[in-house]
N, C-alpha and C positions, 0 to 999 in steps of 0.2 A: 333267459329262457325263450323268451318272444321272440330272440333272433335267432334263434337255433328253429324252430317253426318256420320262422319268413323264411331260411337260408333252403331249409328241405320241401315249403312248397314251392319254392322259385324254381328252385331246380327240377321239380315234377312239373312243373306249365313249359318251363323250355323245353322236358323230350316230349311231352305231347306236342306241343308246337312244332320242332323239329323232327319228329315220325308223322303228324298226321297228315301230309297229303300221303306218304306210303304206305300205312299200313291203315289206318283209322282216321273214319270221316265223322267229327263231331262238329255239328251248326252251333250257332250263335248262342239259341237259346238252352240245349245241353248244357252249353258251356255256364251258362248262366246258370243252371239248376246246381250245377256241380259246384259252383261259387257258392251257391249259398247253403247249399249241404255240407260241404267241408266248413262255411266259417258258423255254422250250427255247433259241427260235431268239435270243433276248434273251443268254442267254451263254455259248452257242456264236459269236456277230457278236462280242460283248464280247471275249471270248477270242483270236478268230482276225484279230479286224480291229481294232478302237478300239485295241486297246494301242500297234499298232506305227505310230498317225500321232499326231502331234502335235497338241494342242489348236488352233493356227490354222486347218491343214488341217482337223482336223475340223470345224470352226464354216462352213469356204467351201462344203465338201462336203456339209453338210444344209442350208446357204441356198440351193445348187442344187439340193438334191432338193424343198424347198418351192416354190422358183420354179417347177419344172418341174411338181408336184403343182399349183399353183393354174395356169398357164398349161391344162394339159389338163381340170380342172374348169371353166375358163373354156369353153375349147373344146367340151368337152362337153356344157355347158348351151345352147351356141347351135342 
C-alpha cells in the first residue's frame, strides 16, 4: 500500500516539477509547506481510512480514482 502512495506522489512532484517553469511558480518554501501537509494528511488517511478496508477494496477504489482522475484530464484537455 505504501508503494502505491510513493508511486502516485512521485509522479505528482515530477509534473509539478516538469510544468512549473510553464505554467506555475512555487518557491522553496511552498514547496516545503506542501511537503508537510501532504505527509500530515498522508497519516491521518492512513490511520483513519486504509487500515479499516481491505487490500481488494482498496486496489478497486484507487483504480476508480485513476479512472476518474484520467477521464477528467481528458476532459479537460478538450
Amino acid at each position: 500500500m505504501a508503494a502505491s502512495y510513493a508511486t502516485f506522489a512521485l509522479v505528482q512532484l515530477l509534473t509539478l516539477f516538469a510544468f512549473s517553469g510553464q505554467q506555475i511558480r512555487i518557491g522553496f518554501y511552498e514547496q516545503a509547506s506542501y511537503a508537510v501537509v501532504a505527509s500530515l494528511f498522508f497519516v491521518l488517511a492512513d490511520e483513519t481510512f486504509y487500515l479499516n478496508i481491505g487490500q481488494n477494496k482498496y486496489q478497486r477504489l484507487f483504480s476508480v480514482f485513476l479512472a476518474m482522475s484520467g477521464i477528467l484530464l481528458i476532459a479537460r484537455s478538450l
